[in-house]
C-alpha positions in Angstrom: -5.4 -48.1 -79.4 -8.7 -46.3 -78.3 -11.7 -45.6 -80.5 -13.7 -43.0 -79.3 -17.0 -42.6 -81.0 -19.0 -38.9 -80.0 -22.4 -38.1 -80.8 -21.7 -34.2 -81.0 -19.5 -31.9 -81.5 -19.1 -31.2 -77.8 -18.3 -34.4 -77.0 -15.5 -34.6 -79.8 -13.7 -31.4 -79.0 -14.0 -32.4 -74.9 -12.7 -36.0 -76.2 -9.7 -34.1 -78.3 -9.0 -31.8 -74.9 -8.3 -34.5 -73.1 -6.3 -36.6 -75.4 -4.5 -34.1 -77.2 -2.3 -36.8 -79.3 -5.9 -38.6 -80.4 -6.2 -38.8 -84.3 -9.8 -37.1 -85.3 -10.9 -39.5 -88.3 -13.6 -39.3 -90.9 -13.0 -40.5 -94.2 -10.3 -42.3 -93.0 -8.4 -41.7 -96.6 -5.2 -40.7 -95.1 -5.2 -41.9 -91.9 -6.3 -45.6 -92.5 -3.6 -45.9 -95.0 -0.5 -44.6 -92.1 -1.9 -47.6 -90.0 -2.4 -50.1 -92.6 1.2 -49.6 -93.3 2.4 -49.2 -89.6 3.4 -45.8 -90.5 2.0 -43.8 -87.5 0.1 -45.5 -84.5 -1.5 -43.1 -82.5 -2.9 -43.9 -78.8 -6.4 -43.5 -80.1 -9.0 -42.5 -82.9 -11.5 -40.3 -82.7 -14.7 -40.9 -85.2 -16.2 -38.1 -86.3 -18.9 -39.7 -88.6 -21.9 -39.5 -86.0 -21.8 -35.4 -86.1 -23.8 -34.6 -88.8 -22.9 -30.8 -88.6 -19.4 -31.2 -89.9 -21.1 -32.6 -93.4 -23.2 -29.6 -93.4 -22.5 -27.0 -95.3 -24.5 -23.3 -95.9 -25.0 -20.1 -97.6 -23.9 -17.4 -95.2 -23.8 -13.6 -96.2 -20.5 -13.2 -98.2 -19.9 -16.5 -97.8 -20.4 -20.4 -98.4 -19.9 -22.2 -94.9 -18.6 -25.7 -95.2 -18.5 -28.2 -92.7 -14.5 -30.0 -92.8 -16.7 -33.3 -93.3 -18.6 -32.4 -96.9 -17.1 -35.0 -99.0 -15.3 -33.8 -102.2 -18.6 -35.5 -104.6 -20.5 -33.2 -102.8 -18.3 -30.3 -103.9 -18.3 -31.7 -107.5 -21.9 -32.1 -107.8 -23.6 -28.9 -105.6 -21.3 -26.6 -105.4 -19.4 -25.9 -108.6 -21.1 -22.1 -108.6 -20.1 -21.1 -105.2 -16.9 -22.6 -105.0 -15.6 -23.3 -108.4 -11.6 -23.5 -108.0 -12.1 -26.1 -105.1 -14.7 -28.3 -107.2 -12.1 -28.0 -110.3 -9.5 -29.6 -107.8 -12.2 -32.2 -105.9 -12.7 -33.4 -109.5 -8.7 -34.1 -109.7 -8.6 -36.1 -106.1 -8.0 -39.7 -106.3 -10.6 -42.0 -107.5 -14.8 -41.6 -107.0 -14.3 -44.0 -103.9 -11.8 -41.5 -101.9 -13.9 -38.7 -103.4 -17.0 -39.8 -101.7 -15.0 -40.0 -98.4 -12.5 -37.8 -98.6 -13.1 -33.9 -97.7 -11.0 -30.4 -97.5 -11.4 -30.8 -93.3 -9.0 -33.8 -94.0 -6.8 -32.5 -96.6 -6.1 -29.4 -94.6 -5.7 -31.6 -91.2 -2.7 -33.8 -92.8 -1.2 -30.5 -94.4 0.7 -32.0 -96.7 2.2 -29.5 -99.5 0.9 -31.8 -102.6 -3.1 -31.4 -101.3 -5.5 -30.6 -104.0 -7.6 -28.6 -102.0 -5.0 -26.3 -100.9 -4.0 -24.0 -103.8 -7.9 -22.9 -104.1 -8.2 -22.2 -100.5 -4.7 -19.9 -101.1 -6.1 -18.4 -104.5 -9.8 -17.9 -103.1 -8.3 -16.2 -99.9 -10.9 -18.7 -97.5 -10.3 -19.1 -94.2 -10.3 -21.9 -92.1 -12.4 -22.7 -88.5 -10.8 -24.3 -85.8 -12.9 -25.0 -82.3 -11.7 -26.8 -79.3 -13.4 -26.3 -75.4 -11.7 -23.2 -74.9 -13.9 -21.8 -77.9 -13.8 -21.1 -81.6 -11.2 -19.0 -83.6 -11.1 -18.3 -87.6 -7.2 -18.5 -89.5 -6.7 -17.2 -93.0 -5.5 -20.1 -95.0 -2.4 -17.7 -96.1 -1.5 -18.1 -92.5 -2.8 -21.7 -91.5 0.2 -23.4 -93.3 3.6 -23.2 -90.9 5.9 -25.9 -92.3 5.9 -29.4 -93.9 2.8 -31.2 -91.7 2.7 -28.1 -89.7 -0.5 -26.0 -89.2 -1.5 -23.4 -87.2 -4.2 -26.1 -85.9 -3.4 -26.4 -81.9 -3.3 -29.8 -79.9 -6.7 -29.9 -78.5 -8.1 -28.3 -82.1 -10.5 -29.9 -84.8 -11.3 -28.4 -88.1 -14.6 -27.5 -88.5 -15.5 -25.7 -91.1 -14.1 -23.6 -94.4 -15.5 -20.3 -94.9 -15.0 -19.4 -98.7 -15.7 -16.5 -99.9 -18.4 -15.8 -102.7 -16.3 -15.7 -105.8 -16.2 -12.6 -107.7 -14.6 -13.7 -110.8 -13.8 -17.1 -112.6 -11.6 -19.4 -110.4 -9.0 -22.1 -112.4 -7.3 -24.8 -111.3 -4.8 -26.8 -112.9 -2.7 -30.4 -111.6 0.1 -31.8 -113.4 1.1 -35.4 -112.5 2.5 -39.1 -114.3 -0.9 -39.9 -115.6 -4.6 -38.2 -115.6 -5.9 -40.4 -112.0 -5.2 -42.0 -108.7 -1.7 -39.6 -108.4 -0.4 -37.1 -106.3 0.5 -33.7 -108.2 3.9 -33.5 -109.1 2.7 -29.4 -109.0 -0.3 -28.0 -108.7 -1.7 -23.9 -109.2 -4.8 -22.4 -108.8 -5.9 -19.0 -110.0 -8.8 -16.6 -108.9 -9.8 -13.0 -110.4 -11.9 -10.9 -108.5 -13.8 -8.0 -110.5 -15.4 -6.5 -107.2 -11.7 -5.8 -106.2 -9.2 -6.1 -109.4 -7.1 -8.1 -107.1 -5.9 -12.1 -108.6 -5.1 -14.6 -105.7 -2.8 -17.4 -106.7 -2.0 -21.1 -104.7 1.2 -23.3 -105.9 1.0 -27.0 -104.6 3.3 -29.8 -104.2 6.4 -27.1 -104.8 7.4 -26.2 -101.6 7.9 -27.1 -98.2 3.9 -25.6 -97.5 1.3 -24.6 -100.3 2.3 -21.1 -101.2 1.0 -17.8 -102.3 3.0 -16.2 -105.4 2.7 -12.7 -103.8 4.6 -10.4 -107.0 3.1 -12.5 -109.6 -0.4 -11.3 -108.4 0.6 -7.9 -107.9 2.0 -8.1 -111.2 -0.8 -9.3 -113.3 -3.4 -7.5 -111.2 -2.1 -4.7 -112.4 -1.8 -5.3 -116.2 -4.9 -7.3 -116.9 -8.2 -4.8 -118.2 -10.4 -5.1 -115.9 -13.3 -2.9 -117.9 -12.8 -4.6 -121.0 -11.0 -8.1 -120.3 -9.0 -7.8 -123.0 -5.5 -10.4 -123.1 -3.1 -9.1 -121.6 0.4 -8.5 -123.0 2.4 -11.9 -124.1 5.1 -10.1 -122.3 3.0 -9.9 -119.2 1.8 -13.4 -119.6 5.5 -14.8 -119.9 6.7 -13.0 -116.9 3.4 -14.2 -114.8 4.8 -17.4 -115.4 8.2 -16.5 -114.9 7.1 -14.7 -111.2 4.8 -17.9 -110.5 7.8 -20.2 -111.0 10.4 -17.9 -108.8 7.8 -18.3 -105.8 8.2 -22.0 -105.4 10.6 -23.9 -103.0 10.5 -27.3 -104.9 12.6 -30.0 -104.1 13.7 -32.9 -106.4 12.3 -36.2 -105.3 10.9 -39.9 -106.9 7.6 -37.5 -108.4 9.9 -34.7 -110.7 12.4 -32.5 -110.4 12.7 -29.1 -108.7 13.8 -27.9 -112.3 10.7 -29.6 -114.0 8.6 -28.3 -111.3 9.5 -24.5 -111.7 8.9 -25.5 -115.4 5.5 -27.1 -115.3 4.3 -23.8 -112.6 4.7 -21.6 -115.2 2.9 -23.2 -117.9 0.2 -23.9 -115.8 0.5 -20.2 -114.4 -0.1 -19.1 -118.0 -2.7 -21.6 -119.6 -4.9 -20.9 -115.9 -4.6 -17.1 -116.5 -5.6 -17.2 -120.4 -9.0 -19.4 -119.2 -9.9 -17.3 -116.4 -9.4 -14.1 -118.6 -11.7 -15.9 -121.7 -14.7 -16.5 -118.6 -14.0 -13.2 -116.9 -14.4 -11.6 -120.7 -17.8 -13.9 -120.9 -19.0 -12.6 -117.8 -18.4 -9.2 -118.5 -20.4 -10.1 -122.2 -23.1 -11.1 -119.8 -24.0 -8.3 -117.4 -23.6 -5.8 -120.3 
């Protein structure tokens, strides 16, 4: 196996052109664990550690900017305000050691449907940076996830960057697994209200063959919730939130839960998130009056 080791971003994406089947590695969270196990042995690794831009991130108008590299402490400890659903699920990755390591660029290169990162990316409507030689193009994350593993991330691609929009409402997110740490998410939802645009955007985990978007449940609610006065909405409407939230996923029955428990455990997280976001969003409005 190869280990290739570039100094800049050029180098990397000329290095990933040229071996299309090359691993790009970082953290290593993921990856090192598929070769420890024999799992999958590519024909070589390339180290992305020496390109300081990918743990950058930035401010950008509309927009927070950040590099596939920023580890998820990072997230925890800097950027709670401008990206709050994706610090809420950083805080539920793992243990500190992979948090310090890990990062979104990786979470979204292994594209596996149980993620944490991924429902907030759905719910905050971010989009997601790709770059190879032939240039750079930008993917919506409701459209970067194809199939199980499957992204819309070519061959010769690297992740770059996330491009999150500034929120414009409270965000929630909300994990269910067999204990509190160190687990995957049996199911996973995150929530996101945006005042500027009365629109909610919604991301189910680990319930599906890809992370998905509930579609009619935030049509639904967007539509019922008060948006001048944040008042709580219906019990009726809650209930058949919940009840939309659940009829979105694809869930299988496997070793983590059922597909039955998993439709279950969607829509009480689908309620309880909506009922905290509507308490901030009625504190925010409090606020600016």
């Amino acid at each position: 196996m190869q280990f290739l080791s570039p100094a800049t971003l050029a180098e990397a994406l000329a290095a990933k052109g040229e071996q299309p089947d090359a691993v790009p590695i970082m953290g290593g969270t993921d990856v090192m664990v598929e070769l420890n196990f024999d799992k999958h042995r590519p024909p070589a690794l390339i180290d992305l550690t020496r390109i300081a831009e990918l743990r950058e991130w930035r401010v950008e108008p509309g927009h927070l900017r950040l590099g596939a590299g920023v580890p998820y402490t990072e997230i925890i400890d800097r950027l709670r305000g401008r990206a709050p659903g994706l610090a809420m699920a950083a805080r539920a990755v793992a243990s500190p050691q992979i948090r310090n390591r890990g990062s979104v660029g990786g979470n979204l290169g292994g594209g596996s449907p149980a993620g944490d990162a991924h429902p907030p990316l759905l719910a905050a409507d971010a989009t997601i940076e790709l770059a190879s030689a032939r240039g750079v193009r930008r993917v919506a994350a409701r459209e970067f996830y194809l199939g199980p593993r499957r992204t819309a991330r070519q061959d010769d691609e690297l992740i770059t960057a996330v491009l999150l929009p500034e929120p414009a409402g409270p965000q929630q997110f909300c994990k269910i697994g067999t204990r509190n740490a160190m687990v995957i998410a049996v199911a996973s939802f995150a929530l996101a209200l945006n005042g500027r645009t009365r629109e909610v955007g919604t991301g189910i985990g680990s319930a599906g063959p890809t992370p998905l978007r509930a579609r009619a449940a935030e049509e639904f609610i967007a539509a019922e919730l008060d948006w001048d006065e944040a008042t709580a909405p219906a019990p009726t409407a809650v209930r058949r939130f919940g009840e939309l939230v659940a009829a979105t996923a694809r869930p299988i029955d496997d070793v983590r839960g059922s597909a039955e428990y998993r439709k279950h455990a969607l829509s009480v997280m689908a309620r309880r998130t909506l009922a905290w976001a509507v308490t901030d969003y009625r504190k925010e409005i409090a606020t600016c009056a």
